[in-house]
C-alpha positions in Angstrom: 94.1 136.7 146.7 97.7 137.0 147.2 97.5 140.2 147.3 94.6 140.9 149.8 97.1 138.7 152.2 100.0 140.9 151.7 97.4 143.9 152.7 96.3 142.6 155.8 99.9 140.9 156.6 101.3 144.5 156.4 98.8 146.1 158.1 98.7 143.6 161.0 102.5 144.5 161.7 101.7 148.1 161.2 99.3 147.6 163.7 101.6 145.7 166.4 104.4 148.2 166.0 102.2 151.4 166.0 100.7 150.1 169.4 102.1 152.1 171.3 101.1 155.4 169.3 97.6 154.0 168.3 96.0 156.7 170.2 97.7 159.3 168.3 96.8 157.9 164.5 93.9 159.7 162.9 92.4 157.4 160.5 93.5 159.4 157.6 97.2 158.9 158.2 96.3 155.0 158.5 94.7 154.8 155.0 97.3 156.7 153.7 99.4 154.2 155.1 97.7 151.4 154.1 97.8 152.6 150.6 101.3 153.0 150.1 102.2 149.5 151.5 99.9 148.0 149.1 101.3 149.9 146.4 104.7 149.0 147.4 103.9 145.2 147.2 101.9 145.2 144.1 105.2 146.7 142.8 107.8 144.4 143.8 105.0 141.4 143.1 104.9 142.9 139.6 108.9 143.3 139.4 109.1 139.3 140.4 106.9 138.2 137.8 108.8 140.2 135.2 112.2 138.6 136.1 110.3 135.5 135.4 109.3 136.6 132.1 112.6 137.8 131.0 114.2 134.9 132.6 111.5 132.6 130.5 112.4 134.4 127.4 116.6 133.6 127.9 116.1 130.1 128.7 113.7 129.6 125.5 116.4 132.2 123.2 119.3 129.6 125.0 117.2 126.7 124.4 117.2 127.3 120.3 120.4 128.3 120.3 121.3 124.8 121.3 118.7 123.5 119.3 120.5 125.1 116.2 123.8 124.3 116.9 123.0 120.2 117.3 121.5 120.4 114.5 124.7 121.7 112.8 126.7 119.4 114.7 124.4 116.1 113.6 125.0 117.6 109.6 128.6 118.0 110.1 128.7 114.3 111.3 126.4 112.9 108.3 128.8 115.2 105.5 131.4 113.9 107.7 130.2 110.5 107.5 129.8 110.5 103.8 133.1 112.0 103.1 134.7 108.6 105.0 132.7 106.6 103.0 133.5 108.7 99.2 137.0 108.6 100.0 136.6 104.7 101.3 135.5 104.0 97.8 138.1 106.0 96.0 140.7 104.5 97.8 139.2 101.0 97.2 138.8 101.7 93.3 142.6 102.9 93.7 143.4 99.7 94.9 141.3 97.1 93.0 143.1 98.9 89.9 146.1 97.6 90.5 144.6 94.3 91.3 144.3 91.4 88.5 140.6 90.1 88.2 141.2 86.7 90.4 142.2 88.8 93.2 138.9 91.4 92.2 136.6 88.6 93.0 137.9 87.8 96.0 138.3 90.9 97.8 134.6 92.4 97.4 133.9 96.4 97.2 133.5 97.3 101.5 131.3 100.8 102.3 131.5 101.8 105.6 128.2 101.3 107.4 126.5 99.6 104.2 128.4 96.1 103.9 130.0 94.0 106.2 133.8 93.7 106.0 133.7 90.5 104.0 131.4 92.9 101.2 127.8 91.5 102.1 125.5 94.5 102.1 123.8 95.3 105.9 120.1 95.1 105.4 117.1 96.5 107.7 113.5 95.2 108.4 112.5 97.1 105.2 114.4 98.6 102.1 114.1 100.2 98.9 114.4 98.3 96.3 114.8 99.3 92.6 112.9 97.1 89.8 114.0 97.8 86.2 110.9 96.4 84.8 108.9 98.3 86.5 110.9 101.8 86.3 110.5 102.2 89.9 111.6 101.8 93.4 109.4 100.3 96.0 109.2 99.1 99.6 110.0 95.6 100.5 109.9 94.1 103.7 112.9 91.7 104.5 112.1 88.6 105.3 113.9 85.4 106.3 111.4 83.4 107.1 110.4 83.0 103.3 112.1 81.4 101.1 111.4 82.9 98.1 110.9 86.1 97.2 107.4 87.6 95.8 106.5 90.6 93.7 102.6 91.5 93.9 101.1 90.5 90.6 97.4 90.3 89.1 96.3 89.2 85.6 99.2 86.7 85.3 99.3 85.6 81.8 102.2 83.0 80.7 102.6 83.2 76.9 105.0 82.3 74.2 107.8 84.7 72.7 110.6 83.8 70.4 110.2 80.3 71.4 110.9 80.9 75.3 108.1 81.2 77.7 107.5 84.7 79.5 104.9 86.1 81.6 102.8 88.8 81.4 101.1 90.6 84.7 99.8 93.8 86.1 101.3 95.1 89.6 99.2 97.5 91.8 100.1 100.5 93.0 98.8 102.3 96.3 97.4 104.6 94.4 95.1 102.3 92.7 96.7 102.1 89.5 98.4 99.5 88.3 101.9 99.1 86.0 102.0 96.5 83.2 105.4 94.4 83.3 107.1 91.7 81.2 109.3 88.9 82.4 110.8 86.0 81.3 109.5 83.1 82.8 111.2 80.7 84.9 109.6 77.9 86.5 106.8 77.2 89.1 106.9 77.1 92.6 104.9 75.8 95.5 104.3 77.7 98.9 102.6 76.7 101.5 101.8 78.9 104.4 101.3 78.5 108.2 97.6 80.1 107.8 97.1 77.8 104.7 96.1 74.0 104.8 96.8 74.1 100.8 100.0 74.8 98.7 99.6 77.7 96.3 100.9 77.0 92.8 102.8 80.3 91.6 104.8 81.0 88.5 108.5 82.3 88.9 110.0 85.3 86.7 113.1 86.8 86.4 113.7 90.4 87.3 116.4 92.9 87.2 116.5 95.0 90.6 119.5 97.0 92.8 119.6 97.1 96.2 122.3 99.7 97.5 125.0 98.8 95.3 123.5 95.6 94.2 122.7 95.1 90.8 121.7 91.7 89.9 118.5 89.4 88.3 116.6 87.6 90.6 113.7 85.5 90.8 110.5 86.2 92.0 106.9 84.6 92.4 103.6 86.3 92.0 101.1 86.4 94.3 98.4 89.1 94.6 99.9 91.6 97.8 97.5 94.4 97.7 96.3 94.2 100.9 99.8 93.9 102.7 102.0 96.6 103.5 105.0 95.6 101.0 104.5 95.1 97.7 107.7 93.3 97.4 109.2 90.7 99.7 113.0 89.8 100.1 113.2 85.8 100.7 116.2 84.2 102.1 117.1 82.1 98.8 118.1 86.1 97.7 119.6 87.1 100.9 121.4 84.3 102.5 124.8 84.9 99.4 124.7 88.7 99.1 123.5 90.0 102.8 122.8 90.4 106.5 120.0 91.2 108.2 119.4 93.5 110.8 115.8 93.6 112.2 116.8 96.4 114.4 117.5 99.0 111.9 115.2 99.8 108.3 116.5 101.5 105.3 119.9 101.2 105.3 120.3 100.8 102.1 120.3 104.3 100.1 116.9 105.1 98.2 117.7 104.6 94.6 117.3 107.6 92.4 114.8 106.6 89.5 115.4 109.1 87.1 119.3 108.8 86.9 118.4 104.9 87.0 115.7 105.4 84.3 118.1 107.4 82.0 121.3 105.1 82.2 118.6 102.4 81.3 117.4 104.7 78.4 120.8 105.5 76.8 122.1 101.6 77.4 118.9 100.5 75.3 120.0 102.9 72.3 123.5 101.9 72.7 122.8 98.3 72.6 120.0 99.2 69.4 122.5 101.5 67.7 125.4 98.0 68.0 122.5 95.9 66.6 122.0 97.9 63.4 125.5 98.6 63.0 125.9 94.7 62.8 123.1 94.0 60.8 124.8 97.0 58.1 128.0 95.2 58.5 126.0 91.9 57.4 124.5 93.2 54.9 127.5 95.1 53.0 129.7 91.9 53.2 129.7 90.3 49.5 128.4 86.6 49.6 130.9 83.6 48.5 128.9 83.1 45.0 129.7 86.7 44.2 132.8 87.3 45.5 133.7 84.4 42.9 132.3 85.4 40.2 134.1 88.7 40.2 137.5 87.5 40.3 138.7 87.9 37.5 139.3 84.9 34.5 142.7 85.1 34.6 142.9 83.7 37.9 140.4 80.6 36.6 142.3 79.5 34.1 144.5 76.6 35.3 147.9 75.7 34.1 148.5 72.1 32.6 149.7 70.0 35.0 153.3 68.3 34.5 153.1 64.9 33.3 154.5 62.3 35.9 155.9 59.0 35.7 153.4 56.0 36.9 156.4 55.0 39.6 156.4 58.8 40.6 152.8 58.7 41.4 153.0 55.4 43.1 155.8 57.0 45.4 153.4 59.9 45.9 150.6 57.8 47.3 152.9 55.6 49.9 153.8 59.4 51.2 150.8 60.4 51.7 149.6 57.2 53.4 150.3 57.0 57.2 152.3 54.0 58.1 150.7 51.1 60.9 152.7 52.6 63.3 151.5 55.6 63.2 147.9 55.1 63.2 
């Protein structure tokens, strides 16, 4: 279409300035004419849309050469950023070193961007949390609105062990398998929700988890979470001594990484089974009284005669031995 208008643009101001020698024109020489004006503008139309081709292309090849270099420029900040905060630790564990273990306690470990400057860690909406029962790390929604916090549990099972009650339960996965966990039982506790006119009765364990650099044992009721995003829930009773919350951010907290985590556990367990036996050797290869009397040898239990002494020497004996008044 654009084209065709070109055409008869061109050949309507042929026309006006060839007025004056239309007479003379044979209509050859016009379609010849015609023809190479046509030509001329398919030409530079084709010319114009190749510029804008080649211009496309430079903008797109500019465009991912940008591209490439923020990316660069975003890891250089993050190796940047974790470089401050490796060298923020070492200069820390430089320092505490030389500190004595009142003044340990009260100045807490700081990492840039993970604690606060008084030591508490910075907590998102949702963070990864590590559960040494369970050899894994999960989700858990951060939550202050509860006041305790809640691990999902099925087939809870409170039992007897060693004299000390502990509890038994299966927690499911997303997968639709399940992981069979043992805790020491604690107490019971009593939550009512706002949905709820009732109180649900729930029993209370004790678990081992780390949170960023936050290893600790806290407690935890169980209630059946399947069908809610978090398996795990972080109540306020945990959060209000070691933490902040900021709803703004999620994960800022490191993921924990399970097998190093696993393995530590792993060789601490032998450790701790290899001190045990050691002990009960050491027990075992230590003589007992009876026999470490009778093989002393009879020399020693024969017993020299005792010296005869006077009646008024034994009387003076006894008043020497016997505290005055006074000093009772």
């Amino acid at each position: 279409m654009t084209t065709k208008t070109l055409t008869c643009s061109a050949l309507f101001s042929l026309l006006l300035i060839s007025g004056a020698v239309m007479a003379e024109v044979t209509p050859e020489q016009l379609k010849n004419e015609l023809i190479g004006s046509e030509s001329r503008i398919q030409q530079t139309v084709v010319q114009g849309q190749q510029k804008l081709l080649d211009n496309s292309y430079q903008l797109g090849t500019e465009l991912k050469i940008l591209q490439a270099q923020q990316e660069k420029s975003r890891q250089g900040v993050q190796e940047l950023k974790a470089l401050q905060q490796q060298l923020a630790k070492q200069m820390q564990q430089v320092v505490r070193s030389t500190m004595s273990s009142e003044d340990k306690s009260s100045c807490p470990i700081i990492e840039p961007g993970l604690t606060t400057p008084d030591g508490k860690l910075i907590l998102g909406e949702s963070e990864w949390v590590y559960v040494e029962e369970a050899n894994g790390a999960f989700q858990s929604r951060v939550d202050t609105g509860a006041a305790t916090s809640s691990i999902s549990a099925t087939d809870i099972t409170v039992f007897e062990r060693e004299g000390k009650r502990w509890v038994k339960f299966k927690m499911p996965l997303d997968n639709g398998k399940s992981l069979d966990i043992e805790a020491p039982f604690v107490r019971y506790v009593r939550i009512k929700q706002a949905s709820a006119e009732s109180s649900d009765r729930r029993p209370v364990v004790r678990l081992t988890m780390q949170l960023g650099s936050l290893t600790e044992k806290a407690e935890f009721s169980l209630k059946d979470r399947s069908e809610m995003d978090f398996s795990l829930l972080l109540g306020r009773e945990f959060i209000k001594d070691v933490a902040v919350v900021d709803v703004a951010r999620e994960f800022v907290q490191p993921k924990p990484d399970v097998a190093t985590l696993i393995t530590a556990k792993s060789k601490s367990d032998k450790a701790a089974k290899a001190a045990a036996e050691k002990k009960s050797d050491t027990k075992k290869a230590a003589p007992k009284k009876s026999e470490a009397k009778k093989s002393e040898p009879k020399a020693k239990e024969v017993k020299k005669a005792a010296p005869t002494v006077s009646a008024a020497a034994a009387t003076d004996t006894t008043k020497e031995t016997t505290p005055s008044k006074d000093k009772q």
